[in-house]
N, C-alpha and C positions, 0 to 999 in steps of 0.2 A: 255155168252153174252159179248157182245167187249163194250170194256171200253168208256167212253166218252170222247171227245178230254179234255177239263177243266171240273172240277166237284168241287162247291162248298157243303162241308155240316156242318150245323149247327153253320154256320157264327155267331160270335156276336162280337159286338164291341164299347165299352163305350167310350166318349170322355165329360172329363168335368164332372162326375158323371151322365152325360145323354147316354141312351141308344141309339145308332144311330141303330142299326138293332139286332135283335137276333133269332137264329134258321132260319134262314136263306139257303135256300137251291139254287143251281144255279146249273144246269146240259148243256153245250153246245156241240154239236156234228159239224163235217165238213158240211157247205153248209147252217149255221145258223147264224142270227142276233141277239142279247139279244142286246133289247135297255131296258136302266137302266132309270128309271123317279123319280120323285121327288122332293117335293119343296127345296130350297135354304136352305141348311144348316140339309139335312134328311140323309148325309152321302154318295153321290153320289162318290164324290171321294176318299173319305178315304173307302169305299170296292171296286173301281180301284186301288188305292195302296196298300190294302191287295191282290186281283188277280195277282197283279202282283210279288208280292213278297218284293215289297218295304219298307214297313210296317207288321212288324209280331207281332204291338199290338193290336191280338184279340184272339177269343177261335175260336176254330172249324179246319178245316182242307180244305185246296186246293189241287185239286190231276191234275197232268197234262197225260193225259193217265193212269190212274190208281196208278200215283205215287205221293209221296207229293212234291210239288214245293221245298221244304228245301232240300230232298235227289237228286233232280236232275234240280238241279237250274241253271248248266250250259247250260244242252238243254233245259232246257224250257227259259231260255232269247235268245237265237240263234233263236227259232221258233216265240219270239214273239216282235211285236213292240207296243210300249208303246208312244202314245203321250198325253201328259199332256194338262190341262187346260193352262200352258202360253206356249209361243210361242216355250219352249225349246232349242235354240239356244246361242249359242257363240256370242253376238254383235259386237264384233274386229274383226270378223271372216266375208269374205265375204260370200257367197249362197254355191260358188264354194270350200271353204275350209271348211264350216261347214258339208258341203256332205261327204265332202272326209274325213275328218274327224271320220267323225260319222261310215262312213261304215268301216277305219280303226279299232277301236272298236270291231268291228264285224267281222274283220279278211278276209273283202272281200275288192276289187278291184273293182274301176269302171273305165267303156271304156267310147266310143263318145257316148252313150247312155245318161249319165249326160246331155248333151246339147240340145236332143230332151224333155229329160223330164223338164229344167230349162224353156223349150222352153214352153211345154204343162202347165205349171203352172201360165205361165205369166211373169217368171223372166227372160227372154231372155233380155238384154242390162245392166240388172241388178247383172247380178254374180259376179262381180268384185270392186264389192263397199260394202263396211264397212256396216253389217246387222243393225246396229244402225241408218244407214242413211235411210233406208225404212221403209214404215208405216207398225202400226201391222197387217192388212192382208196382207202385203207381207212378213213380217216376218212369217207369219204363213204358207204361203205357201212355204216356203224355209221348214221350218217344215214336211208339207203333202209332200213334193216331196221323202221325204226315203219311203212315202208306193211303190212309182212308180219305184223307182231304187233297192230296197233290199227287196226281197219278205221274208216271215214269214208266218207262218200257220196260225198263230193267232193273229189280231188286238185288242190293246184294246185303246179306243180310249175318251177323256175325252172334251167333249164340242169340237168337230171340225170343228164347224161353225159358232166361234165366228170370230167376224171382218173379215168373210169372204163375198164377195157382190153376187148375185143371182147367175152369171153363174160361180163362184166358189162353190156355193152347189150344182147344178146341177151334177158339174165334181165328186166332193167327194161322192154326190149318187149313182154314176156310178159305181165308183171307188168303195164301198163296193160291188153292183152287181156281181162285177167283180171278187171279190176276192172272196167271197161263191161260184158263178158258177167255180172256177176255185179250188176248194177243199181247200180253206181255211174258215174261220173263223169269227166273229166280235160279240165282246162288246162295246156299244156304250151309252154314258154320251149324252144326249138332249132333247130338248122341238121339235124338228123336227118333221114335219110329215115327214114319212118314208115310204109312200105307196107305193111311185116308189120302194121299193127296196124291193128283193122277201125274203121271209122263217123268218121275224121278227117276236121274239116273246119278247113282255113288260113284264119286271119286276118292280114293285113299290114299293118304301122303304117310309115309314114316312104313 
């Protein structure tokens, strides 16, 4: 039986001598969405920073294809992109060098393609000025533009439609659409309705 792309088992994880989840089981295969729910403060993100490998205080086990994320931690960060609840960026840094930047990191180069996608996000006339000088849904869409420039099998994605306005959740709908029909992946942190987008299946913590 072929392994699943992520597979959590037996999650748990205390915080505060409170239990925020345990025994906790997550299985995600290519061309699927696990959208994560739960009220404020049920551990939403702190088991997106154990998926991702960020945080390793918990019990249980993440396997990425069959393997533990500890033993093969270099390919599982190359295939996956991690954006956080805050906007993730460099603020001294403009659009244009936070980009390049980031995919520096990641050992890839970007062409004229950066400019169609600063373009598709909204930040066209904007790349070039200091991130601290834009409001946070621009910052945040300086953010969402590495899903569009440096593909990954696997998103995990943590509130990504905070301080973003109608026809930037539209785009980001799409934009997961796009990555499942295209053999990738998504974990996603929101109070969203998510109908538009196909193969969602709800996990609830708390």
């Amino acid at each position: 039986m072929a392994e699943h792309l992520l597979q959590a088992n037996k999650l748990c994880c205390e915080r505060e001598r409170r239990i925020l989840f345990r025994d906790l089981d997550i299985a995600l295969d290519i061309g699927e969405v696990v959208q994560i729910e739960g009220a404020n403060g049920s551990g939403k993100t702190t088991l997106l920073r154990v998926l991702t490998g960020i945080s390793d205080a918990y019990e249980g086990e993440v396997l990425w294809s069959g393997q533990s994320i500890k033993k093969v931690r270099a390919e599982y960060q190359l295939n996956m992109h991690y954006l956080g609840h805050a906007a993730g960026i460099k603020s001294t840094l403009t659009a244009e060098e936070n980009l390049r930047w980031y995919a520096a990191l990641t050992g890839r180069q970007l062409d004229e393609t950066l400019w169609e996608v600063l373009a598709r996000v909204g930040l066209r006339g904007y790349e070039d000025v200091p991130c601290y000088t834009l409001s946070a849904g621009q910052q945040r869409r300086v953010n969402l533009a590495r899903l569009y420039l440096l593909p990954a099998k696997l998103w995990i994605l943590d509130e990504p439609f905070t301080a973003i306005d109608k026809s930037g959740v539209a785009a980001i709908e799409q934009l997961m659409s796009d990555q499942v029909k295209s053999g990738g992946a998504v974990i996603v942190t929101t109070h969203q309705d998510l109908s538009s987008v196909a193969n969602v299946r709800k996990v609830s913590l708390g």
